[in-house]
C-alpha positions in Angstrom: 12.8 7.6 -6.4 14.6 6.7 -9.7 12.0 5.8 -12.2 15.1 5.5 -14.9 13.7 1.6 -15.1 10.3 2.3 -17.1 12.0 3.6 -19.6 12.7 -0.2 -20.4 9.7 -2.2 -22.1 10.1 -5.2 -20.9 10.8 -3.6 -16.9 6.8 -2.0 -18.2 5.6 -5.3 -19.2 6.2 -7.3 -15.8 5.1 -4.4 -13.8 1.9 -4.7 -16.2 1.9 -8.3 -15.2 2.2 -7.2 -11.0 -0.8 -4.9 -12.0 -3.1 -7.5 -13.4 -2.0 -10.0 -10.4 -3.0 -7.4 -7.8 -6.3 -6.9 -9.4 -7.1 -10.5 -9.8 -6.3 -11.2 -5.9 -6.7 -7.9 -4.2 -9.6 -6.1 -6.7 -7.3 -3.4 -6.5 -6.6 -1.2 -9.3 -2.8 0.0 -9.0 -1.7 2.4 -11.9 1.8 2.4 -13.0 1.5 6.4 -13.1 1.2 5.9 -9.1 3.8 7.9 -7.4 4.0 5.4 -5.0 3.7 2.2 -7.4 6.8 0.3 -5.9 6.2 1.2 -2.5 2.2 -0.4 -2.7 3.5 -3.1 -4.6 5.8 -4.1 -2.1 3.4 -4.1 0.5 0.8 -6.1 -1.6 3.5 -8.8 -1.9 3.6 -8.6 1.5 -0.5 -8.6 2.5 -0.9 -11.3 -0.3 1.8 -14.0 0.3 0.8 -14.4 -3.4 3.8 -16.7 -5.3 3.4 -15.6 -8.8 2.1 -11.5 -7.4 6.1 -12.7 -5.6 7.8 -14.0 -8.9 6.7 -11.2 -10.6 7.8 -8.5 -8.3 11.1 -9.9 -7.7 11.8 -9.9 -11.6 10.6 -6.2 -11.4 13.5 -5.3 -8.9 16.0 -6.8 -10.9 15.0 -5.0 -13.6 14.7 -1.4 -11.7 17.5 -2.2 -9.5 16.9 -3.8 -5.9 19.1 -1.4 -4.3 17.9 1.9 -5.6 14.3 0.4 -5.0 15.0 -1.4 -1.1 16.9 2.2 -0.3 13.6 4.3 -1.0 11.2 2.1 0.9 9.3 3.8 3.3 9.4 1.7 6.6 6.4 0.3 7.9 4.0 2.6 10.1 4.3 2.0 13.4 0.2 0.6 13.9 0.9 -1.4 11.1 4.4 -3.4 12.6 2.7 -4.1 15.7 0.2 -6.5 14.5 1.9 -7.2 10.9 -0.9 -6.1 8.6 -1.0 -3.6 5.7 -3.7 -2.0 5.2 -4.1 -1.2 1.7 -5.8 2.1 0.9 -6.1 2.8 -3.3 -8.7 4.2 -5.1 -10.3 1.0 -6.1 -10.6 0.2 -2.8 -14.5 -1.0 -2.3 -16.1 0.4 0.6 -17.9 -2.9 1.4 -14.2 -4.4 2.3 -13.0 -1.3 3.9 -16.1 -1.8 6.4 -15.4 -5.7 6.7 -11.8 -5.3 7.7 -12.6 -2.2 9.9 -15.1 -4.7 11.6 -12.7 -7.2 12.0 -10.0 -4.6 13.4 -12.7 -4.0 16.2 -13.3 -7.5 17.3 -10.1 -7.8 17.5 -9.2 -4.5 19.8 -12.1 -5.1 21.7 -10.6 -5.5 25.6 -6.9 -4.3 24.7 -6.0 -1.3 26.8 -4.7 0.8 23.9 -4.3 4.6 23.9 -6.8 6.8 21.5 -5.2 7.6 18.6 -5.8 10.9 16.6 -7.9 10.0 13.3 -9.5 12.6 10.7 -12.4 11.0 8.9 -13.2 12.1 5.1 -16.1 10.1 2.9 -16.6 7.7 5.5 -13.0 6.6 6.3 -10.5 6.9 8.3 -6.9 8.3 8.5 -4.0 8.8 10.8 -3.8 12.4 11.9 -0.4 12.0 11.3 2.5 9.9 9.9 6.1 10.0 9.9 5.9 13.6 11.6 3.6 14.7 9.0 0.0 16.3 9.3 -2.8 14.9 7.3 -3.9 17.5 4.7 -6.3 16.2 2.5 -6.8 13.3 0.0 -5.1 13.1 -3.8 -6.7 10.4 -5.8 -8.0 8.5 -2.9 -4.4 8.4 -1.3 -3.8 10.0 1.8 -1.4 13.2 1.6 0.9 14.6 4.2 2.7 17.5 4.8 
């Protein structure tokens, strides 16, 4: 992904501004050094419905360049686009929410004729086996990694 756009201080400063929303609202701590920052940005905007966590990204894509940003986008996972829901997994994370929204995700499939999926399971929590035709190979930082 072209990163060309932090070399501009004031492209830093709103993405500063998205960091500090995100932790406010989500108690997330997102790092700009992230090698996915625009792609977990985006989907907090998404997860949040958030107007100024909105405001602010948008001003961040004009500034890095909606196109080059939009093209490199990973699309949604495929458990994620069938009940529109991003599940956020970042290092600052707390384990009390993982366990209420993992809770809440088996109220909800409770009944529903849906086929085992593959999992791994490291410190307690969960992961697709796979994604995108990748195998899971380990965690980085709290962020899933596949290869």
């Amino acid at each position: 992904m072209d990163k060309s756009w932090m070399l501009n201080p004031k492209a830093i400063r709103i993405a500063k501004e998205c960091i500090n929303i995100v932790k406010e609202e989500l108690d997330i701590k997102l790092t700009l050094s992230h090698p996915e920052f625009m792609q977990m940005l985006h989907e907090y905007v998404d997860l949040t419905d958030s107007a100024p966590l909105a405001d602010a990204y948008s001003r961040l894509l004009a500034m890095a360049g909606v196109g080059n940003v939009l093209q490199n986008l990973k699309p949604k996972r495929a458990e994620n686009a069938n009940n529109n829901k991003v599940t956020p997994i970042s290092p600052g994370y707390s384990e009390q929410r993982h366990a209420e929204q993992k809770r809440a995700e088996q109220k909800q499939v409770v009944g529903a004729n849906s086929a085992p999926t593959n999992t791994v399971e490291v410190n307690g929590k969960s992961y697709p086996a796979s994604r995108d035709g990748k195998t899971f190979k380990g965690l980085y930082r709290g962020q899933p990694i596949y290869k």
